[in-house]
N, C-alpha and C positions, 0 to 999 in steps of 0.2 A: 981375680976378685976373690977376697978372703968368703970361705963359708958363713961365718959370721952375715957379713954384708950382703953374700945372698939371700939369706934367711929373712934378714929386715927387706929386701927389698919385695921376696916374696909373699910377706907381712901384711907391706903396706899395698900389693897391688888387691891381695886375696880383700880386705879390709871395704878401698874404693869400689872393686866388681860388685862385691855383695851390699855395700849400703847407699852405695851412689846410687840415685833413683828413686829408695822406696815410695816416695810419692808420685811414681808414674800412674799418669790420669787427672793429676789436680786437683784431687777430691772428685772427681770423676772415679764409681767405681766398677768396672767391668765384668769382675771376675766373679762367675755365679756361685761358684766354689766359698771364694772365699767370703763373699756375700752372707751365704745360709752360716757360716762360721759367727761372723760378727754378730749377726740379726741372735743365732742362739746367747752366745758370750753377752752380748751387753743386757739381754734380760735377767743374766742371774744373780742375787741381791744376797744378805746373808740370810733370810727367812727362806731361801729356794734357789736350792743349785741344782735340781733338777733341769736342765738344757733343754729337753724338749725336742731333743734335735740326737737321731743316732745312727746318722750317716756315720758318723766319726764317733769314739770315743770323748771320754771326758777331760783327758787330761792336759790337751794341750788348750782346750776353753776351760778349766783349772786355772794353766798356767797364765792366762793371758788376763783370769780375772784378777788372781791375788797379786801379781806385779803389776794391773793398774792403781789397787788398792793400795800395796805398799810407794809407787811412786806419785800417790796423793791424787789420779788422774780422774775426771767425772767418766765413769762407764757408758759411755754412750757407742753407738755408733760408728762413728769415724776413729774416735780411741781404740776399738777397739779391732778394726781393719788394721790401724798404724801396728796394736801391740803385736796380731800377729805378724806383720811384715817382719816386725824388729825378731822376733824369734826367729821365723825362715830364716832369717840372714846370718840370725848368732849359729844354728844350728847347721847352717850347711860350712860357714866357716870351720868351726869343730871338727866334721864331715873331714876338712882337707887334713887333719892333724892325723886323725887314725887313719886316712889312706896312706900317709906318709909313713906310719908306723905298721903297717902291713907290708910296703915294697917301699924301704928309703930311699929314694932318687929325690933330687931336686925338678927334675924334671917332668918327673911325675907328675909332681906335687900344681907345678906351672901348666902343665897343661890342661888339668882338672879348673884350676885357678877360670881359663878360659873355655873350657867346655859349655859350650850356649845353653845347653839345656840343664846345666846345674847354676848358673848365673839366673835364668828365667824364674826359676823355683825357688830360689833366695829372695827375688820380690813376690810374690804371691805367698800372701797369706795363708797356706792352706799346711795341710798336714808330710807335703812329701821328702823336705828339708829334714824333716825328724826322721821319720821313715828310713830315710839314706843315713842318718848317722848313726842310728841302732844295729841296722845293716853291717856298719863301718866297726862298729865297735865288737859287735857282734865276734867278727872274722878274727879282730886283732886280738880277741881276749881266746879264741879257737887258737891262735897260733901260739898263743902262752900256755895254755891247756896243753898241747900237745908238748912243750918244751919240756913242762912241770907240774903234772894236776893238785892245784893246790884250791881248796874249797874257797878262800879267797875269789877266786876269778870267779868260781862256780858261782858265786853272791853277784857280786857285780853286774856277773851276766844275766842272773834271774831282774836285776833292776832295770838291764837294759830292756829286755825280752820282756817284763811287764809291761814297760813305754811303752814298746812298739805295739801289745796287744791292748791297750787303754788308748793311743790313739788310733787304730784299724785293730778290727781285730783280724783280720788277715796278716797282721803283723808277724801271728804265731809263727808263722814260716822262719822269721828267719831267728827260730830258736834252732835249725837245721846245724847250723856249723858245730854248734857247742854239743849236740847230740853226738856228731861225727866225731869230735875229736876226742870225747869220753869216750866212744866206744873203741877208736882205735889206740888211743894212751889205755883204758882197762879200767877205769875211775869209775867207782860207785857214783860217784859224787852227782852224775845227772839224775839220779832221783831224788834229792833233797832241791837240786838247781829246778826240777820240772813244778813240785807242791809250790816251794816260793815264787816261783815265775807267776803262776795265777792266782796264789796269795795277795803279792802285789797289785797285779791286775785288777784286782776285785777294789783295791784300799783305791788305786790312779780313776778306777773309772766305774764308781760302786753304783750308779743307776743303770748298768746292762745289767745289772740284776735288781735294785730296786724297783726299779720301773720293767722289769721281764719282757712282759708284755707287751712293750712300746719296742723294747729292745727287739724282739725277735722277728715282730712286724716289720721294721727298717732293715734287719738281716735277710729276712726271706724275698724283701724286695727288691733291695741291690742283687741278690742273689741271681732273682731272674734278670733284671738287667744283664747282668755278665754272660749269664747262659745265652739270653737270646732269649727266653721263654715267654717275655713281656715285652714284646715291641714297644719302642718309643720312634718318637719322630729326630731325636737325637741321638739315637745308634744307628740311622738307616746306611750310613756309610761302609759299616762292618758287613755289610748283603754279599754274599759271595766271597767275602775278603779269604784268602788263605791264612793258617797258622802259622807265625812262625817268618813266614816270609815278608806279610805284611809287615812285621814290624822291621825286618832286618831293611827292608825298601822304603819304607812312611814314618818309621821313627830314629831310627841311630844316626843313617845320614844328618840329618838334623839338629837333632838334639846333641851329637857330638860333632859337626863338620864333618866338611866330604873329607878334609883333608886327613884329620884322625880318623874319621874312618877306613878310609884306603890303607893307612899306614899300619892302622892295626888286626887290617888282614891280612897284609904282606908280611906280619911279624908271623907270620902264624908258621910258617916257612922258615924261622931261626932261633924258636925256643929251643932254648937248651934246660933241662928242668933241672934245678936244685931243692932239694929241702921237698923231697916228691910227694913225701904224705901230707904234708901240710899243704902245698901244691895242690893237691887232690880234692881235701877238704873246701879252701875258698873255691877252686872252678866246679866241682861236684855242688856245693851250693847254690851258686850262682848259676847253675846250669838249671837244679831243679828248679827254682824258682822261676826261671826262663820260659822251662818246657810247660811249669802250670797256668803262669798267666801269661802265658801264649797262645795256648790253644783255644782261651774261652773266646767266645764271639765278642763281646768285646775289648778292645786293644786301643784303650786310650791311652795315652801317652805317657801320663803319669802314673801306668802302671810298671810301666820298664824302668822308672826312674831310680830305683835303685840299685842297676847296670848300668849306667850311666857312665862309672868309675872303670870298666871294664875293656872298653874302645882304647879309653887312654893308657890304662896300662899294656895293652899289648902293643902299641904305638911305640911308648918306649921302652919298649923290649926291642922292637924295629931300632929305635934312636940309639942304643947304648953300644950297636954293634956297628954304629958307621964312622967313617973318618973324619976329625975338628971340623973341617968345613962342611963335607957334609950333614954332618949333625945340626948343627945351628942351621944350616939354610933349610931343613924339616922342620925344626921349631918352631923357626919365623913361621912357615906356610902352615902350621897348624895352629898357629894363634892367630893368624888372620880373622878367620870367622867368628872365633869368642869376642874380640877386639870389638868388629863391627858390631856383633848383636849389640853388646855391650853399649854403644855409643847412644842405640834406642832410646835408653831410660837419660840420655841428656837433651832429647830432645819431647814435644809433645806427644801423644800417642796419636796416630794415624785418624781414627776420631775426629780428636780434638784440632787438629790441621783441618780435615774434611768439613768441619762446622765453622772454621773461620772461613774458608774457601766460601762456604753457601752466605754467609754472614756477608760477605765483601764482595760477592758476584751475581747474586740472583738477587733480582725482583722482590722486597717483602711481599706478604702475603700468596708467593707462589705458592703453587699445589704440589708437591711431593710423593710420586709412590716408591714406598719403601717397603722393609718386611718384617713381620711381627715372629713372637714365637720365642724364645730363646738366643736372640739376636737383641742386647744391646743398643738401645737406641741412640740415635749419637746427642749430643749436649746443645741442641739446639733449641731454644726457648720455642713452646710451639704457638708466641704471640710475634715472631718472624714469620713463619711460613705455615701453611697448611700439609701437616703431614699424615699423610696415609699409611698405617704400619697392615698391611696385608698377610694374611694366615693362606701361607702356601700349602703349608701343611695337609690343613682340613679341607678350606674352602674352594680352590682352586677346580674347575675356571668359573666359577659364581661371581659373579658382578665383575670379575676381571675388568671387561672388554668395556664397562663404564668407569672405571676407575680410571683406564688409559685414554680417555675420552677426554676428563678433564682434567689430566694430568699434565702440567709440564714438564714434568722434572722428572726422572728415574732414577734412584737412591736404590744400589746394590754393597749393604754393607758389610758384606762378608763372602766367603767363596759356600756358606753352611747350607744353602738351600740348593745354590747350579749346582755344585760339586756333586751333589747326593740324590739329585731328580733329574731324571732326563722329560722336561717338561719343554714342550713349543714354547714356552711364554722366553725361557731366555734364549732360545736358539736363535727365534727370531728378532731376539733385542741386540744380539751380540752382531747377528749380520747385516740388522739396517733395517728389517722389515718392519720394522712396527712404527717405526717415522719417529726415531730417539737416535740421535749421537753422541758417542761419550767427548764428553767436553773436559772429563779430568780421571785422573786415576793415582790413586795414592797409594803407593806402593813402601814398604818396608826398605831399609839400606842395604838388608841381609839378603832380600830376595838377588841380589846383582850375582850368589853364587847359586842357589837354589830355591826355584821356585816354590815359598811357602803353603802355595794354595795344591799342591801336591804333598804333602805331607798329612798327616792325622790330623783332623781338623782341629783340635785343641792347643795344637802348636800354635795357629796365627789366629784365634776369632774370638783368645780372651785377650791378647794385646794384640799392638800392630796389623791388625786385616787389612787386608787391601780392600780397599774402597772406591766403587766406580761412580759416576755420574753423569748423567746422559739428559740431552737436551731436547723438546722435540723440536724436530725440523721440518716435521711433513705431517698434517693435518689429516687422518682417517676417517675413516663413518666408523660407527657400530659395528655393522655387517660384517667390516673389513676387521676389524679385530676379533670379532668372535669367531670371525672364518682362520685365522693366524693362533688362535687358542686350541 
């Protein structure tokens, strides 16, 4: 097959992974992330572009307001979910072009293409699609520095390196590469590249500094999120977690397959390094960014997402040294798991199956206990059923034991609350004791290689969660449930 032809075919697969879907949910929307994105974006008008919101910077609810306005769009709500989805998707497509111009393989290129956890991030609305292509650019414009410093890139790079710090400003980091390669090429030029860099910054995202004060209040308290300093009820899973390992165990399998990731630690066994300083500079980056948000306490998933590119390339480092047949029978088995996740978004979200199930098999007016809290409720009108959303969190075991009194139904819509509490209430729901059988269980297509509900909980509980429900069978007292509490 001519290069040409693979290129188009590569094209059109990158194209369908990244925009097939983006309506996963139905207007159903899940994801709390990109929730607080929207709810900011569709408030701001030309009298106030103040966001109000500085979890994130401002530039990619910029970007998402003046392309509703220039494609004529009413800023609402749902437009503005859609605008960001359409960007994740342009921007992680992009994403694949500088991976390809950092290590040209087609291969590469294809395995990226099918990497589940960069397919996931092309439909979420949120900011980590960008993030990854700054990242990408980043390196590629380091490898051109190195070749030739020419203040040209030094520019480009300052535009990219403003992105990344207008949309996070944790971004700053991966101003890392263009540092490294100016100082090893000898180039003045990163100190004109550093003033522009937060030049920019300031023009992409000018209320972290007009608004200061709002700005540094949202800085100081993601801050302690990340440290640990400020317990929440959705970091409890990070308790004990180790550095480092947790994520090499709870997030890369995952998010890159088992199968690229086995491959790309057996590669690790047949690099041969070319081009070593440059070499140096992208794994020297990507290492330190590794080892900083690695070690904070928390290690959500879309903080690695910008190694994400890194499984695969050493993958086919593995693939480029094996024989015709060989080769391709590794490919196939490493696009298996992109393939399936992929298939996800042509089907409804796990959800939205679970709420047709309750719709088409329970009793209206059933009574439902389910769980409140950051837990997503499922799309079930609550003029069908009586639903109980219960705060496990706080309240637990307060009124429990009368809730499951007149309860028929048990709705466990996520792995977020067992996974993270060793609480009686599911030990004994899961063994039979509390007089509930699961009658269903809706599981992900991907789960048939690795169970989702082991991984960082962020992987499955904004799309796809598995979803239980349980029926009762056996009629309790009071006594008997407060005594099983």
């Amino acid at each position: 097959m001519s290069f040409k032809r693979q290129v188009f075919i590569l094209i059109l697969l990158a194209l369908v992974t990244r925009f097939v879907g983006l309506n996963w949910g139905n207007n159903f929307f899940f994801h709390p992330d990109e929730n607080n994105m929207a709810s900011s974006l569709s408030q701001l008008s030309p009298r106030n572009l103040n966001p109000n919101f500085f979890a994130y910077g401002q530039f990619p609810l910029y970007l998402g307001y003046f392309s509703l306005k220039i494609f004529g769009l009413t800023n609402n709500f749902v437009n503005s979910i859609f605008i960001l989805r359409f960007y994740s998707a342009i921007f992680s497509l992009f994403s694949l072009y500088f991976f390809y111009k950092i290590y040209p393989r087609l291969s590469f290129v294809l395995l990226l293409i099918f990497t589940p956890g960069l397919i996931q991030l092309a439909h979420f609305g949120t900011t980590e699609s960008l993030l990854i292509l700054t990242f990408a650019i980043n390196l590629y414009l380091a490898k051109l520095i190195f070749k030739k410093p020419r203040f040209l890139f030094f520019l480009v790079a300052s535009l990219c390196t403003a992105v990344a710090i207008a949309t996070k400003v944790s971004g700053a980091i991966f101003a890392f590469p263009i540092l490294l390669a100016a100082l090893i090429s000898r180039s003045w030029y990163f100190l004109p590249y550093g003033f522009l860099s937060l030049f920019f910054a300031v023009i992409l995202s000018p209320y972290n500094f007009l608004a200061f004060p709002e700005f540094l209040s949202a800085v100081s308290y993601e801050t302690s999120l990340a440290t640990g300093s400020l317990p929440v009820f959705y970091t409890t899973q990070f308790q004990h977690s180790l550095p480092y390992l947790f994520q090499i165990t709870k997030i890369f399998p995952y998010t890159n397959g088992w199968p690229i990731f086995l491959f790309g630690l057996l590669s690790l066994f047949y690099i041969k390094i070319k081009n070593k300083k440059y070499v140096f500079i992208a794994t020297f980056s990507s290492l330190i960014y590794f080892l900083y948000f690695g070690q904070l306490y928390v290690k959500w998933t879309r903080f690695m997402s910008p190694l994400f590119f890194v499984l695969p390339l050493l993958a086919t480092f593995f693939i480029n040294r094996q024989k015709f047949i060989v080769k391709y029978l590794v490919v196939t088995i490493c696009l298996i798991p992109g393939v399936i996740f992929f298939v996800h978004y042509l089907f409804p979200d796990t959800r939205q199956t679970a709420s047709q199930y309750l719709l088409s098999n329970l009793p209206q007016n059933s009574t439902l206990l389910s769980e409140s809290n950051n837990v997503v409720s499922l799309p079930v009108s609550p003029n069908n059923f009586n639903i109980i959303n219960y705060d496990f969190y706080n309240n637990y075991p307060n009124y429990l034991a009368n809730y499951l009194l007149t309860s028929n139904y048990i709705l466990v819509p996520s792995r977020r609350v067992f996974k993270n509490y060793d609480l009686k209430y599911y030990q004994h729901l899961f063994d039979g004791s509390l007089g509930f059988q699961e009658i269903k269980k809706i599981s992900p297509l991907s789960d048939f290689f690795l169970n989702s509900e082991n991984a960082e909980e962020t992987w499955s509980v904004f799309d796809r969660p598995v979803i239980r429900i349980y029926q009762k069978t056996q009629n309790l007292t009071l006594n008997q449930y407060e005594n099983l509490l």
